[in-house]
N, CA and C atoms as an extended XYZ file, in Angstrom:
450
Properties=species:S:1:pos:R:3:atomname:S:1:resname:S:1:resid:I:1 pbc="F F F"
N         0.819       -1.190        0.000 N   UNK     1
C         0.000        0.000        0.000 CA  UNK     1
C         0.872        1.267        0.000 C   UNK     1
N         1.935        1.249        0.759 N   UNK     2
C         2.952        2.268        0.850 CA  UNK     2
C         3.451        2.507       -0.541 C   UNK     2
N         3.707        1.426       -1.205 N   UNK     3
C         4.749        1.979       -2.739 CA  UNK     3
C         3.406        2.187       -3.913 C   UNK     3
N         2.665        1.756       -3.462 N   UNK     4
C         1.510        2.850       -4.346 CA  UNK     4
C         0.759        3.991       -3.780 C   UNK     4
N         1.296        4.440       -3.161 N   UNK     5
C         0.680        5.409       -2.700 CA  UNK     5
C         2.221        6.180       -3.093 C   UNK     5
N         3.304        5.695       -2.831 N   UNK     6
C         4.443        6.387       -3.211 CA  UNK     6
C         4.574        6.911       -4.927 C   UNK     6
N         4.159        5.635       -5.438 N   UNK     7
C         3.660        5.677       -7.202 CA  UNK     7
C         2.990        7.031       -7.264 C   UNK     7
N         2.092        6.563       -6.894 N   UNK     8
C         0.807        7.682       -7.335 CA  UNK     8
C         1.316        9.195       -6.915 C   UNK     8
N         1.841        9.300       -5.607 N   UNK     9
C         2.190       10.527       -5.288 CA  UNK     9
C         3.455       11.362       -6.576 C   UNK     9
N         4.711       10.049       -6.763 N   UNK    10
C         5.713       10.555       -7.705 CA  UNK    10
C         4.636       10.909       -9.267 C   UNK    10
N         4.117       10.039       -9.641 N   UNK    11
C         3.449       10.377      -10.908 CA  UNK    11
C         2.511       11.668      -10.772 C   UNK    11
N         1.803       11.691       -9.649 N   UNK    12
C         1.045       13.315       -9.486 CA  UNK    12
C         2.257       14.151       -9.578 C   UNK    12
N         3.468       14.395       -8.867 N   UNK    13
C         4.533       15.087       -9.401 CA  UNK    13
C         4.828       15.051      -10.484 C   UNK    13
N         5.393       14.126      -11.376 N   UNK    14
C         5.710       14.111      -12.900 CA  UNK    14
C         5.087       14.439      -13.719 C   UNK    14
N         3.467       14.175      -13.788 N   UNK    15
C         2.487       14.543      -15.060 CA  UNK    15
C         2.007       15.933      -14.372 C   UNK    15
N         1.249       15.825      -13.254 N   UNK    16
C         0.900       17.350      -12.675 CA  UNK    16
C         1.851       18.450      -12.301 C   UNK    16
N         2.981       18.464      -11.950 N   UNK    17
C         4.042       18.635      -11.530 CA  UNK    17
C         3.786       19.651      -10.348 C   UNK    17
N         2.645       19.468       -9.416 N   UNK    18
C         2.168       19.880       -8.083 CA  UNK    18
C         3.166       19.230       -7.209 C   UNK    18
N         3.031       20.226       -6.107 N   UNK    19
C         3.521       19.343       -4.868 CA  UNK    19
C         2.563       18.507       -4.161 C   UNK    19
N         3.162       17.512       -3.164 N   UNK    20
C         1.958       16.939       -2.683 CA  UNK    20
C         1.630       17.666       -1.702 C   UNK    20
N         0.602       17.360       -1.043 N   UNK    21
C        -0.175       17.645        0.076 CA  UNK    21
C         0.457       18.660        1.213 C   UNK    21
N         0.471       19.986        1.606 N   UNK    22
C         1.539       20.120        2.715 CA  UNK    22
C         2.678       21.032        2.032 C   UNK    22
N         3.292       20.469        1.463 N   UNK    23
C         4.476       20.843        0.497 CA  UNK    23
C         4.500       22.210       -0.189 C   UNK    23
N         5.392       22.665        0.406 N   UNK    24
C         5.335       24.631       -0.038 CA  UNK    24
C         5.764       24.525       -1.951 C   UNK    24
N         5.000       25.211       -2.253 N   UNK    25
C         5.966       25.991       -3.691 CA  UNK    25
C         5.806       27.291       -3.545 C   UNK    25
N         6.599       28.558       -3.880 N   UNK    26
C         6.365       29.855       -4.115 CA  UNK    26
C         6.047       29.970       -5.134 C   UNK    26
N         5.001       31.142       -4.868 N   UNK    27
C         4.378       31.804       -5.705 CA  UNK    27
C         5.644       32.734       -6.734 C   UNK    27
N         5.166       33.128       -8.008 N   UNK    28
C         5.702       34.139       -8.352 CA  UNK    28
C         5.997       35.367       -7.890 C   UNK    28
N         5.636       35.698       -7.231 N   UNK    29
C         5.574       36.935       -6.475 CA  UNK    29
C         6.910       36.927       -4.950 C   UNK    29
N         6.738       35.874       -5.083 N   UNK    30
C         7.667       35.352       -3.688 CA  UNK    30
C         8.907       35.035       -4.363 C   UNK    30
N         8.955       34.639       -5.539 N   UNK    31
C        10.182       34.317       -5.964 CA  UNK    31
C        10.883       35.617       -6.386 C   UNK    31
N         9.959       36.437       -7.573 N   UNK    32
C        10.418       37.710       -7.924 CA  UNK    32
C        11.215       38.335       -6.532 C   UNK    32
N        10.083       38.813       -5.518 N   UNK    33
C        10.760       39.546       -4.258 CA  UNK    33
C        12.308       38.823       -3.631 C   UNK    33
N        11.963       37.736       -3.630 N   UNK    34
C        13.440       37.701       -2.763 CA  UNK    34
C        14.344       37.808       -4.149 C   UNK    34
N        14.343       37.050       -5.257 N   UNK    35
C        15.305       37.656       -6.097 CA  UNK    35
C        15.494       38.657       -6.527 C   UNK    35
N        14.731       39.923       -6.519 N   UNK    36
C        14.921       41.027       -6.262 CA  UNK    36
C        16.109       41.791       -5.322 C   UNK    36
N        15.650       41.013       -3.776 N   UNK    37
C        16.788       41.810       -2.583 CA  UNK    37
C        18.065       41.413       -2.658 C   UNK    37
N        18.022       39.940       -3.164 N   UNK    38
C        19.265       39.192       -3.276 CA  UNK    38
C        20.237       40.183       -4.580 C   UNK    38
N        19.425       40.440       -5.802 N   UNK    39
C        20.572       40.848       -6.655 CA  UNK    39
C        20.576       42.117       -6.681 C   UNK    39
N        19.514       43.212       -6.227 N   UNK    40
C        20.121       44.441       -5.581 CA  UNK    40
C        20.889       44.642       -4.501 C   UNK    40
N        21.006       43.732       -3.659 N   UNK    41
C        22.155       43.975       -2.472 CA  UNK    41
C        23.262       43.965       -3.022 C   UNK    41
N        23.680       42.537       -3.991 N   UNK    42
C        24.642       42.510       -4.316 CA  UNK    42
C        25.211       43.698       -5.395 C   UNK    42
N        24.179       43.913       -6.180 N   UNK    43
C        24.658       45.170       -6.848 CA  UNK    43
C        25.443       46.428       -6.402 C   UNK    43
N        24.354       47.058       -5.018 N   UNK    44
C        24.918       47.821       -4.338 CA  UNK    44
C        26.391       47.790       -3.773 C   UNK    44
N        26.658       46.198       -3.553 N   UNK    45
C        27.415       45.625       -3.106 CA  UNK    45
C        28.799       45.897       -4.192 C   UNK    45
N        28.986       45.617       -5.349 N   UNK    46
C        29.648       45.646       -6.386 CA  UNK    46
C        29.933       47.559       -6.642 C   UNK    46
N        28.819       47.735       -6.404 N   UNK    47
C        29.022       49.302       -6.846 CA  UNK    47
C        29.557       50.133       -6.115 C   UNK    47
N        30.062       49.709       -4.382 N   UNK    48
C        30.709       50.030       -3.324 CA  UNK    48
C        32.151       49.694       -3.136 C   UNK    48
N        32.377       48.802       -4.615 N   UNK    49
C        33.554       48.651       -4.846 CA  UNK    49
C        34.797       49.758       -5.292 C   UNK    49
N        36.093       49.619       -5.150 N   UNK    50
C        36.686       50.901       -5.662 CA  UNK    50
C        36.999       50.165       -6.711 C   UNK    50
N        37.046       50.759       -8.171 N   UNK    51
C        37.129       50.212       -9.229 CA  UNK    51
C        38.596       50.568       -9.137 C   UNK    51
N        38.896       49.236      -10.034 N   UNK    52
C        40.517       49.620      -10.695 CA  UNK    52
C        40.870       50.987      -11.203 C   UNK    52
N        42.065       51.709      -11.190 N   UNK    53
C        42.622       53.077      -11.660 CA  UNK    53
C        43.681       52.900      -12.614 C   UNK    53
N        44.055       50.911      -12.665 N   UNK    54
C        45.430       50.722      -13.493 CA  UNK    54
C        44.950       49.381      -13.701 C   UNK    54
N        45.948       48.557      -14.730 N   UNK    55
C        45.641       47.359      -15.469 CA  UNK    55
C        45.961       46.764      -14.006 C   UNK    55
N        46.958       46.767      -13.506 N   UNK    56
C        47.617       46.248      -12.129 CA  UNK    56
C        46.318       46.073      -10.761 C   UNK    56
N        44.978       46.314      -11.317 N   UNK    57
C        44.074       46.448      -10.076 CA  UNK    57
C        42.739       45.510      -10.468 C   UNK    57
N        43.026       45.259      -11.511 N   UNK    58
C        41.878       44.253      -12.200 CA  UNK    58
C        41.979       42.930      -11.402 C   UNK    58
N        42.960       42.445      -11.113 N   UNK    59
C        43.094       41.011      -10.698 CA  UNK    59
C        41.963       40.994       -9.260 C   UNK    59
N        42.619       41.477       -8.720 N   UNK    60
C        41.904       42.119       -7.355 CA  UNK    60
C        40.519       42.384       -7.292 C   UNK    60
N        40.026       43.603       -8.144 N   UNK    61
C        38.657       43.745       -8.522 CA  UNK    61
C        38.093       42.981       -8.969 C   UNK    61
N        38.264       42.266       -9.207 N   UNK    62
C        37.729       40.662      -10.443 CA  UNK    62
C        37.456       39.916       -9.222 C   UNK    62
N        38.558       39.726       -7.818 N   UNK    63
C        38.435       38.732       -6.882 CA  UNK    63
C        37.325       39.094       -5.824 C   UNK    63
N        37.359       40.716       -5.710 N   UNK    64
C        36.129       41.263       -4.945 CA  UNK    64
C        35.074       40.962       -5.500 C   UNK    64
N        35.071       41.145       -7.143 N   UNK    65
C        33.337       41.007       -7.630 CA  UNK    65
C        32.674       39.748       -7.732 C   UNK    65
N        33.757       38.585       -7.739 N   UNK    66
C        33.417       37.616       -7.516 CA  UNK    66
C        32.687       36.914       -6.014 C   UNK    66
N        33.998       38.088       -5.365 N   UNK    67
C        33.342       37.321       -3.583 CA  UNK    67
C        31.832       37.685       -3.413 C   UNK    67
N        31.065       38.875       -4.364 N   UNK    68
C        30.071       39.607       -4.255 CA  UNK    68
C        29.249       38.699       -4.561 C   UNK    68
N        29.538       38.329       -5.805 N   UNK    69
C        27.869       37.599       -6.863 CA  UNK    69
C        28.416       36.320       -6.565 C   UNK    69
N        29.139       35.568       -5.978 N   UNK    70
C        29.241       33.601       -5.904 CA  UNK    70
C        28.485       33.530       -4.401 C   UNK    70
N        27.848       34.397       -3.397 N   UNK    71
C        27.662       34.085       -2.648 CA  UNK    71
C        25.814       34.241       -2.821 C   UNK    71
N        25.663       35.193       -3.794 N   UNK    72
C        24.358       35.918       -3.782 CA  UNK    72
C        23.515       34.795       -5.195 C   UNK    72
N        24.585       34.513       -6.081 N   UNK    73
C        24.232       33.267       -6.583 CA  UNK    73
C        23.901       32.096       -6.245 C   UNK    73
N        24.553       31.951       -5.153 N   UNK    74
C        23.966       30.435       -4.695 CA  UNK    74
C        22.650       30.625       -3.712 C   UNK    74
N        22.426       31.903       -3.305 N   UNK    75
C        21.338       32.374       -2.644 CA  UNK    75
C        19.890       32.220       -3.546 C   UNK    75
N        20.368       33.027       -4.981 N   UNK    76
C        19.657       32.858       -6.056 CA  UNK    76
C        19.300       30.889       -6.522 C   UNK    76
N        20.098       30.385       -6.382 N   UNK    77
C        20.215       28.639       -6.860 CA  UNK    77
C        19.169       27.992       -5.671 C   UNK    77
N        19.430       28.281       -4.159 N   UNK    78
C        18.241       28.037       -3.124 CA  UNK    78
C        17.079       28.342       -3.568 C   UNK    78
N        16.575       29.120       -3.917 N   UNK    79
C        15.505       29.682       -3.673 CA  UNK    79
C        14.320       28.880       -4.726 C   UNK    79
N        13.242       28.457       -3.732 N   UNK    80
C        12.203       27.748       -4.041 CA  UNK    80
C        11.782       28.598       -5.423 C   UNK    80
N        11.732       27.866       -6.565 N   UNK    81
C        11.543       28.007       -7.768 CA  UNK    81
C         9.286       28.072       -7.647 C   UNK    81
N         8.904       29.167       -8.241 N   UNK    82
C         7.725       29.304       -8.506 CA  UNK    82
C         6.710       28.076       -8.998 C   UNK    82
N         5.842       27.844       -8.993 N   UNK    83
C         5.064       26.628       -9.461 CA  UNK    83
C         4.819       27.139      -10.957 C   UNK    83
N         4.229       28.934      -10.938 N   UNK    84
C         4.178       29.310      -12.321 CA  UNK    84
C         5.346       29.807      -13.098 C   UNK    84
N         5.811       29.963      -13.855 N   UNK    85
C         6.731       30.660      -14.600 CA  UNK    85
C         8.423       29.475      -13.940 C   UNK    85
N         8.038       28.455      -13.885 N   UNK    86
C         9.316       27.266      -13.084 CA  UNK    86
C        10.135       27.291      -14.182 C   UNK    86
N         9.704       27.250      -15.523 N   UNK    87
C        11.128       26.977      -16.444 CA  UNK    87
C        11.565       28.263      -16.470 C   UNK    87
N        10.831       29.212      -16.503 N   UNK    88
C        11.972       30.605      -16.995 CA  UNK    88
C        12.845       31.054      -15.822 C   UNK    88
N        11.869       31.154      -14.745 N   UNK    89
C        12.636       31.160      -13.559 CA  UNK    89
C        13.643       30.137      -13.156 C   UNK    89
N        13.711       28.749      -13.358 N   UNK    90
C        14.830       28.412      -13.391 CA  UNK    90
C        16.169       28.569      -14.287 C   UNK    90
N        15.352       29.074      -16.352 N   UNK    91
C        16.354       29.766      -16.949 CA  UNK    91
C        16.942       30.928      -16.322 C   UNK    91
N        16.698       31.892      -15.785 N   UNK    92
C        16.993       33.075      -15.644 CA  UNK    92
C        18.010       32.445      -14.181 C   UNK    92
N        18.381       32.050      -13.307 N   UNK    93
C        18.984       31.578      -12.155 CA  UNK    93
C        20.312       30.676      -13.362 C   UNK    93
N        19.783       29.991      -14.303 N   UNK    94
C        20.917       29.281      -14.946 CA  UNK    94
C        21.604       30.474      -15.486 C   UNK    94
N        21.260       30.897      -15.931 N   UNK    95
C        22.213       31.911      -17.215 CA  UNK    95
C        23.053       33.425      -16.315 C   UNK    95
N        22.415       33.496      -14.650 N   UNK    96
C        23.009       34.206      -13.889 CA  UNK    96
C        24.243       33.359      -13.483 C   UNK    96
N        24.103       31.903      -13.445 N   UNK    97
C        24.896       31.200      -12.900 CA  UNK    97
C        26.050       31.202      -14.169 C   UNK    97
N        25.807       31.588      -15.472 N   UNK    98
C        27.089       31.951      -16.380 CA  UNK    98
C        27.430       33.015      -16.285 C   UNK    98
N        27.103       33.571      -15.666 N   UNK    99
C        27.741       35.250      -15.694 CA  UNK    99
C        29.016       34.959      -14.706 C   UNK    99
N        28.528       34.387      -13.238 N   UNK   100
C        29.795       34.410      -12.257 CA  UNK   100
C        30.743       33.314      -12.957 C   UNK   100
N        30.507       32.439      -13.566 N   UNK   101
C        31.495       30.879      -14.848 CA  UNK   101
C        32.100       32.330      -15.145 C   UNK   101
N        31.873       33.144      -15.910 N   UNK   102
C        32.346       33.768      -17.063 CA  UNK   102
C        33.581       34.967      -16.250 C   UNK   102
N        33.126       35.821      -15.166 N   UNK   103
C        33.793       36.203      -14.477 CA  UNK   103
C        34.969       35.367      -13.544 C   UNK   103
N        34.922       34.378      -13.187 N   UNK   104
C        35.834       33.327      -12.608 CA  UNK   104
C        36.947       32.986      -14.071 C   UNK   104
N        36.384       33.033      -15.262 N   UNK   105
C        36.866       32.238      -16.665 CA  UNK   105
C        38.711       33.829      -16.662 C   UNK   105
N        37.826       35.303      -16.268 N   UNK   106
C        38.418       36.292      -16.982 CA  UNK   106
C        39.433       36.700      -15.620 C   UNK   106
N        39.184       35.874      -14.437 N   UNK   107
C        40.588       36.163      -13.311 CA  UNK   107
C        40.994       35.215      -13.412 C   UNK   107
N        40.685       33.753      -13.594 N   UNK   108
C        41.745       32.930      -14.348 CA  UNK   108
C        42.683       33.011      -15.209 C   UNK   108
N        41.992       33.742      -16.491 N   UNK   109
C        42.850       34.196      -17.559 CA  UNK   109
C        43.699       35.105      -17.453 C   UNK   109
N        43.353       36.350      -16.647 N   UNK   110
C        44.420       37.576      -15.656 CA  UNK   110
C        45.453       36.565      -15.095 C   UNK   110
N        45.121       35.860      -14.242 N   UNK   111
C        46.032       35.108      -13.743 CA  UNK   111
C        47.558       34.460      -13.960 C   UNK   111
N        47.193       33.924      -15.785 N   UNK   112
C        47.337       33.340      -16.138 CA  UNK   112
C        48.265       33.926      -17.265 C   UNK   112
N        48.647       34.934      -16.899 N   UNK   113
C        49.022       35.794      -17.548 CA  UNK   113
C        48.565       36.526      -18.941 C   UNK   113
N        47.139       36.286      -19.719 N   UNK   114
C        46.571       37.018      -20.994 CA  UNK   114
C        46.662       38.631      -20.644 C   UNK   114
N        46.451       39.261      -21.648 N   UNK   115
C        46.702       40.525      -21.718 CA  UNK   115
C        45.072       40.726      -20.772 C   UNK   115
N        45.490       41.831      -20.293 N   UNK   116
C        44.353       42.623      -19.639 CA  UNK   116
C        43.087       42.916      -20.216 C   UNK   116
N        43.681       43.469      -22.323 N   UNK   117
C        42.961       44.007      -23.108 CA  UNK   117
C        42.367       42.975      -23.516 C   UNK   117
N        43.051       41.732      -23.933 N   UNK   118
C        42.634       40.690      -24.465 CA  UNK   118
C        41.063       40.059      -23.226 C   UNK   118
N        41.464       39.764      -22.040 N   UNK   119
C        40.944       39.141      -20.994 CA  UNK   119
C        39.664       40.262      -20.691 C   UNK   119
N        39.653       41.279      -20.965 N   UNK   120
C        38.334       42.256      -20.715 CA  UNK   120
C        37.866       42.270      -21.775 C   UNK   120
N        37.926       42.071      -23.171 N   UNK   121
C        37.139       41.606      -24.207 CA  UNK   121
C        36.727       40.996      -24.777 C   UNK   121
N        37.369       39.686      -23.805 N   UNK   122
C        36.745       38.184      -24.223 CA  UNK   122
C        35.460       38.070      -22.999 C   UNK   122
N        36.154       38.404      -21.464 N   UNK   123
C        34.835       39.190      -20.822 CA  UNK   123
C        33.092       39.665      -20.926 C   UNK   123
N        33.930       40.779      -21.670 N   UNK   124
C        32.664       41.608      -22.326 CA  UNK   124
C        31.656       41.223      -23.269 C   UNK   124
N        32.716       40.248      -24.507 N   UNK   125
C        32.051       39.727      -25.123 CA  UNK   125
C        30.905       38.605      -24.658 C   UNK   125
N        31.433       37.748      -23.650 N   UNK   126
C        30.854       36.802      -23.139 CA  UNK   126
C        29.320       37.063      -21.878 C   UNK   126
N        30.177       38.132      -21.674 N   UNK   127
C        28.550       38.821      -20.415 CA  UNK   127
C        27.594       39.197      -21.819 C   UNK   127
N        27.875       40.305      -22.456 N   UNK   128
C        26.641       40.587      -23.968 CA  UNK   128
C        26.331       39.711      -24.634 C   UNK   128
N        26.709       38.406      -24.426 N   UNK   129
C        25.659       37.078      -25.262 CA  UNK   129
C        24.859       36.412      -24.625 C   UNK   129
N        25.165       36.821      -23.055 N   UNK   130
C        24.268       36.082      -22.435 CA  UNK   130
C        22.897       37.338      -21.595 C   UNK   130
N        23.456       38.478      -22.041 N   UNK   131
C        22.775       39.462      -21.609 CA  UNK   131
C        21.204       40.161      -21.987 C   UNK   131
N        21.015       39.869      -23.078 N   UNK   132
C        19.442       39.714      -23.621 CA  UNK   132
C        18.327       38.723      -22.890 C   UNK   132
N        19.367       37.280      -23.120 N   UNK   133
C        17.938       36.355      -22.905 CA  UNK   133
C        18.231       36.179      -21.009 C   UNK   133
N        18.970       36.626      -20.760 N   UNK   134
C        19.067       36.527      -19.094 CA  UNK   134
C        18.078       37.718      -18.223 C   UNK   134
N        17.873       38.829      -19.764 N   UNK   135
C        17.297       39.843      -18.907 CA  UNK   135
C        15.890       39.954      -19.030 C   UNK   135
N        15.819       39.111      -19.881 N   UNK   136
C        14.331       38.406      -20.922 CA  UNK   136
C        13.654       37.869      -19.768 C   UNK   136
N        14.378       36.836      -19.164 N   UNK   137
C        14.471       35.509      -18.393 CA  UNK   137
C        14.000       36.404      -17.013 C   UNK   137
N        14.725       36.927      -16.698 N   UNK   138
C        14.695       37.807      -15.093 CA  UNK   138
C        13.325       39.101      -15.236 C   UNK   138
N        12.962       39.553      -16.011 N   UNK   139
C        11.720       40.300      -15.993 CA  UNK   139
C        10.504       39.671      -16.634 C   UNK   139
N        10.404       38.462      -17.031 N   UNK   140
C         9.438       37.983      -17.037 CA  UNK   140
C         8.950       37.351      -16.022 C   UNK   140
N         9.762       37.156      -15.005 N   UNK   141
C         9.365       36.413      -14.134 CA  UNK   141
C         9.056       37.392      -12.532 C   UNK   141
N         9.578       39.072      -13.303 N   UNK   142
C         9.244       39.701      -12.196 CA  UNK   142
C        10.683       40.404      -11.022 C   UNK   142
N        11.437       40.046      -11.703 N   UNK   143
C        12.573       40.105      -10.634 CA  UNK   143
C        13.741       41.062      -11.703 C   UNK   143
N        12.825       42.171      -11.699 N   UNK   144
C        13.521       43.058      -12.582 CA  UNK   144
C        14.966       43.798      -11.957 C   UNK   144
N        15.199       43.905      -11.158 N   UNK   145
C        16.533       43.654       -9.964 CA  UNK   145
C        17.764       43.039      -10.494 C   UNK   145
N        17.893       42.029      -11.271 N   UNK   146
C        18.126       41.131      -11.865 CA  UNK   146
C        18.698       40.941      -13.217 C   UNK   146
N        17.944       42.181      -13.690 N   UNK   147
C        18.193       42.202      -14.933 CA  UNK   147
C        19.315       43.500      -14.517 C   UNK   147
N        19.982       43.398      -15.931 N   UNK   148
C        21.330       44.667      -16.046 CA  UNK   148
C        19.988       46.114      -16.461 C   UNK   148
N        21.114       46.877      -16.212 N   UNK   149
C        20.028       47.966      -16.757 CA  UNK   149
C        20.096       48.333      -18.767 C   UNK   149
N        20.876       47.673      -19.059 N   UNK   150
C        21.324       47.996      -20.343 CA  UNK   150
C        20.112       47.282      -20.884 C   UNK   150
């Protein structure tokens, strides 16, 4: 009786894709808001940074902006995914999760000795391809915070 009732419960998940009985999902509205505070803090957070003044300050700044968004990302990766809008809202959390890949990719490459010029325009290039459908992704679902302002 237990493993059909276990059946039935997993298949009401799979075809309905409800929770069972009890079982929280957030609303859209709940998801938007906290992803909202999460990626304006961190923004603020980034923007309280002292930016580099020389090629010699990038390494550094790269390691601060990272300590900023890898912590506020995985905050973003927790967070109970909406019952409505679940695929975009989980797109929009994936494609944030390439932005910090992509920033980790360009203090590696600093590291690693590439040119500065080279390593901030492979950078740049790489945040503006993912920067449309991430911002697509993040205001459809309400969590306009999220999106860049560009």
């Amino acid at each position: 009786m237990l493993r059909r009732a276990a059946t039935l419960s997993l298949t009401t998940l799979l075809i309905g894709g409800s929770a069972p009985a009890g079982a929280y999902a957030a609303t859209a509205d709940e998801f938007a808001g906290k992803a909202n505070t999460i990626c304006s803090t961190a923004t603020k957070k980034v923007e309280k940074l002292k930016k580099p003044s020389s090629v010699s300050g990038l390494k550094s700044f790269a390691k601060k902006v990272i300590a900023v968004i890898k912590p506020a990302q995985a905050k973003l990766e927790a967070l109970e995914l909406p019952t409505e809008k679940r695929s975009t809202a989980k797109k929009a959390v994936t494609l944030s999760a390439k932005d910090l890949k992509t920033f980790k990719t360009y203090l590696a490459d600093l590291e690693d000795g590439d040119s500065a010029k080279a390593a901030t325009a492979k950078l740049e290039k790489a945040l503006k391809a993912n920067e449309a459908e991430q911002n697509k992704a993040w205001r459809a679902v309400g969590a306009t915070k999220c999106a860049s302002e560009g």
